[in-house]
N, C-alpha and C positions, 0 to 999 in steps of 0.2 A: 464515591471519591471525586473530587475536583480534577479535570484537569484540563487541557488545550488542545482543540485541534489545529494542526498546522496543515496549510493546504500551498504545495507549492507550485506556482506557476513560472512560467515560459513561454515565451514569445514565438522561437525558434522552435515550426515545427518542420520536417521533410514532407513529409505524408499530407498535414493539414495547418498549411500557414496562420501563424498570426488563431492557432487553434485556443487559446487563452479566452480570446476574446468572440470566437463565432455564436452568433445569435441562435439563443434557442427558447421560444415562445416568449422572445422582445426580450430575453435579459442574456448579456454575455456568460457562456458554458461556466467562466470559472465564481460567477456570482450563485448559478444555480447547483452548482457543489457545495459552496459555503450554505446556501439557504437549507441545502438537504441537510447538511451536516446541523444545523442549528437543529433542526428536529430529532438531536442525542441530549443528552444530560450533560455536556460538555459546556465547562464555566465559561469558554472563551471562541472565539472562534478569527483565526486570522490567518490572512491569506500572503505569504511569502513569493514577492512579487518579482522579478527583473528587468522590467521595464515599467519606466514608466505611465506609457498610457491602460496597463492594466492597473494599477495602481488606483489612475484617474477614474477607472469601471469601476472600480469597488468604490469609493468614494461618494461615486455618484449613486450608488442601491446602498448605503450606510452598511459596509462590509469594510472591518476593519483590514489594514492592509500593510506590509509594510515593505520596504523596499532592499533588496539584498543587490551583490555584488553581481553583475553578468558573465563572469567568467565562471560558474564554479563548474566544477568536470562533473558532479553528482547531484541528484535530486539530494543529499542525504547531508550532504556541504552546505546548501543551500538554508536547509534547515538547521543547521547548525549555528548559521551565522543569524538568524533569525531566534534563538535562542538565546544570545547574545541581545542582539534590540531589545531582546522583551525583556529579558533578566532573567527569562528561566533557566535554572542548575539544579545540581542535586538531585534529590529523589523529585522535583517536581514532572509531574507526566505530560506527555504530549503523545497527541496519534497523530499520524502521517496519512493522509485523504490525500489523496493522487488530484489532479485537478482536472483531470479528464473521466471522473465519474460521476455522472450528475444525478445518476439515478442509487447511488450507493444505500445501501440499508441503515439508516443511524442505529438499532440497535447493533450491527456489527461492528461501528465503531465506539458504541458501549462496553461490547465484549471485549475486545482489544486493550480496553484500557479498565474494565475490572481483571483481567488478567494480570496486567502490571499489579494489582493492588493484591494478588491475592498470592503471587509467586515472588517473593523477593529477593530469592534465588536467581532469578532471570532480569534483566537489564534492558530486555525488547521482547516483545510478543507480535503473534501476527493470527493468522486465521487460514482454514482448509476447508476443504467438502471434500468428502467422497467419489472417486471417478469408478463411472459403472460402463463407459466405453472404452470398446478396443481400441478404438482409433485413436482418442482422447489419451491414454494412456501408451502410446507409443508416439504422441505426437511432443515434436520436442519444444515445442514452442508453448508448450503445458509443461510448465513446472511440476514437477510432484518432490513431495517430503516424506520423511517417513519420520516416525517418536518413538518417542522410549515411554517406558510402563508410567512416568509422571507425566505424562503431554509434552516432551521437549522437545525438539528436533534435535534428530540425530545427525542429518544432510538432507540437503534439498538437491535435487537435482533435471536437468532435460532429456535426462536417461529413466526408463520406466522402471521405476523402483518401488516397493520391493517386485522382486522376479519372479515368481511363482514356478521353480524346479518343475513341479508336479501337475502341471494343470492340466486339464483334458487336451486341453487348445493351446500352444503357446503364445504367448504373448497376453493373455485375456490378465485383467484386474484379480489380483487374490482376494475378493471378494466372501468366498468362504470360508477361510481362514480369517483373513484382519484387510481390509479397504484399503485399495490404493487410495492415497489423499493428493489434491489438487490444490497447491497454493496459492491463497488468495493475496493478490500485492495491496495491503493494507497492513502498518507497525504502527505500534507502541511502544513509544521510547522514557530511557530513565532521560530526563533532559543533561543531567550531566556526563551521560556516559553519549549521549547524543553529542554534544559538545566537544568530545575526547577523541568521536570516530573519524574525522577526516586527517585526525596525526596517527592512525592505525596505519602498519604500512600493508598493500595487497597481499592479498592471500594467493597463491600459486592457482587453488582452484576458483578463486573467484575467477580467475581470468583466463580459465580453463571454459568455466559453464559461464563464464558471464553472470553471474551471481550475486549480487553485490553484498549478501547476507551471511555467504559463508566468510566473509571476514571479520564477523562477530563471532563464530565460531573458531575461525581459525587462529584468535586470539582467546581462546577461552570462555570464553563468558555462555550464557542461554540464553538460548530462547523459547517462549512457551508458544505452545498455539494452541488456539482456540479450532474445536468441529464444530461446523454447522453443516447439517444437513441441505442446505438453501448453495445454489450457484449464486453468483454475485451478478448484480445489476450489470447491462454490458457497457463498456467504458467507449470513450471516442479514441479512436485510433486512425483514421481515414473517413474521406469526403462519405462513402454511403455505411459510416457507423454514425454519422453526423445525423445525416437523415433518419435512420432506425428512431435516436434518441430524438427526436424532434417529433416524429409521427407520436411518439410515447406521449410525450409531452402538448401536445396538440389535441390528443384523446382524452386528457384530461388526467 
């Protein structure tokens, strides 16, 4: 299937200023997303900017780019209005590539958006692995989902779900029975229903769990997700996640 990845950037970060643009092996973080992403099947590849000197990064490494409003309150806004620029609606597809993952898997964001093509029932997809640790699975800063018998999500949440009543050990992953799953922040959007989400009003629990996904649920609609057995490449979140992915990329 044809379709877009959108990669949104930002300027404003707490943690790691001006994180858009920090250098990693000579090209700014949010060029070496786009060049990873270019190694999917993805017709398009453009970078949802808010300022403009990142703008002027992608321009300079021939990384299309284009430049959105500075206020929007959500990454999900942002792409919206980017949607708009470009002209995509309707059923046309878009995946959402975080701009703080330089090492991202392209076929993960392959799957994300055969997903959309093969569920038309659902209006956004995302992606899981399997969590096989206790810690991980009572940590709340680990998302877990859980699905229904067709791959849909039922609720995501920071609470370790599903609970396993029965387990030898409490709190451990139900593993024997069906995987706790670990979700991965990487979507696949219908672009018109992407377009429609920033006049969606909050969901009670999005702003419970901080969520921003159970407001596609909380208006009805699905979403599908994609297993993969594979943990996700690690994203930049602070000064020595920076360096990790540097040393990564230095190694070759």
């Amino acid at each position: 299937m044809s379709y877009t990845v959108l990669i949104p950037a930002r300027l404003a970060s707490t943690r790691l200023p001006n994180k858009p643009l920090a250098d990693i092996g000579g090209a700014p973080m949010v060029v070496r997303v786009a060049q990873r992403a270019a190694q999917s099947q993805a017709s398009r590849i453009v970078v949802a900017a808010d300022h403009p000197s990142i703008v002027e990064a992608c321009q300079a490494h021939s990384i299309e780019c284009v430049l959105t409003r500075d206020d929007h309150p959500t990454g999900s806004d942002r792409l919206a209005q980017a949607c708009e620029l470009l002209g995509l609606d309707g059923q046309d597809a878009v995946v959402n590539v975080q701009g703080d993952e330089p090492l991202i898997d392209p076929a993960l964001i392959d799957a994300c958006a055969t997903q959309l093509d093969r569920r038309p029932d659902c209006v956004v997809s995302t992606a899981a692995h399997p969590i096989h640790e206790a810690e991980l699975f009572a940590n709340p800063n680990v998302v877990k989902v859980v699905l229904d018998a067709a791959g849909r999500a039922l609720y995501f949440s920071r609470a370790p779900i599903p609970w396993w009543r029965d387990a030898p050990v409490a709190g451990q992953p139900c593993s024997a029975v069906a995987p706790a799953l670990r979700h991965i922040g990487i979507y696949g959007y219908r672009a018109g229903f992407l377009r429609r989400f920033p006049s969606l009003s909050i969901s009670p629990l999005e702003t419970i769990e901080s969520l921003e996904q159970l407001r596609v649920m909380w208006h009805g609609e699905r979403i599908a997700v994609h297993v993969t057995e594979q943990a996700p490449g690690a994203g930049v979140d602070t000064p020595e996640d920076l360096e990790r992915v540097r040393a990564v990329f230095a190694a070759g």
